[in-house]
N, C-alpha and C positions, 0 to 999 in steps of 0.2 A: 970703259963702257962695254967693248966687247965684251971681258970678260963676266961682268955682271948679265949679260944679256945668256953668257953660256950656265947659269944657275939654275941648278934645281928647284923641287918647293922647298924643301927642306933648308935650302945654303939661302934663299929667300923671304923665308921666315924667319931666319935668324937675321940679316939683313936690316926688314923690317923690324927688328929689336933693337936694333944697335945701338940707339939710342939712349937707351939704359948703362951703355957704360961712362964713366965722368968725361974722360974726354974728347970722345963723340960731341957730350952736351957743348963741353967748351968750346969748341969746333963752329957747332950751330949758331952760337950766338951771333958770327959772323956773313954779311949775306953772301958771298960766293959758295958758302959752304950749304947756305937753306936753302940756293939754287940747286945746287950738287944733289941735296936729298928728295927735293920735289923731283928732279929728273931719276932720279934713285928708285923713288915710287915708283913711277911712271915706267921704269925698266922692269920693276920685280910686279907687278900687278896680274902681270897674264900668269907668272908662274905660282900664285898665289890660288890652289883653285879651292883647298879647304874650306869650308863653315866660318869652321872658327879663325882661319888665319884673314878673310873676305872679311868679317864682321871687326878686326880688329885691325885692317887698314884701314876701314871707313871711319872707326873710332878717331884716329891718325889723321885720318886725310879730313876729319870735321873738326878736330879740336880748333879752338880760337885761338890760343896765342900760336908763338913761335916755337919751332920746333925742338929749342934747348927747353923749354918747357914742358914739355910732354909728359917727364917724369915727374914732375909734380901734383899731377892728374892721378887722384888717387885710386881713380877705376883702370886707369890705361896701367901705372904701374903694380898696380895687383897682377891684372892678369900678364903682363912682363914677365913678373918673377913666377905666375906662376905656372908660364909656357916654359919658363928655362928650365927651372926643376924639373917639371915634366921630358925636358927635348934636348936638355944636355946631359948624357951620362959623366963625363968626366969632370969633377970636381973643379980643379984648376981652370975648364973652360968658363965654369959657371959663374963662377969666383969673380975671374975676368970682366965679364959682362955685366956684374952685379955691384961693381963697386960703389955707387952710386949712393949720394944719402936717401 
């Protein structure tokens, strides 16, 4: 947790994306692991002071189901991939993150 407390907006944002990689999702389905992400929130939110990075944790932090679900959310995974394209230059990062159906 320190260490997440030491993140920028940037290593935070991407953070708040994580979720788009498959097994992150798989992860979620678990509850220690939905406790782990809501306290997760809860650590990146102050470093979160963007527009757009604000309006797409409250996207996050209002969706109704569970958090391995997220990605299925055709508005939250739009704009997912299309923060990543935008905010990771290197390929293989993006890749990573996006393996997702």
């Amino acid at each position: 947790m320190e260490l997440i407390g030491r993140f920028d907006g940037y290593q935070a944002a991407i953070a708040l994306r994580s979720f788009a990689h498959s097994h992150i999702r798989l992860r979620l389905q678990d509850d220690l692991p939905r406790k782990k992400w809501e306290e997760l929130l809860d650590l990146i939110d102050p470093k979160l002071t963007g527009r757009g990075d604000r309006a797409f944790l409250d996207a996050v932090r209002n969706f109704k189901g569970t958090p391995d679900r997220l990605y299925q959310d055709t508005r939250i995974k739009t704009a997912t991939k299309t923060w990543l394209e935008r905010n990771l230059t290197r390929p293989a990062a993006l890749a990573t993150l996006q393996d997702g159906p």
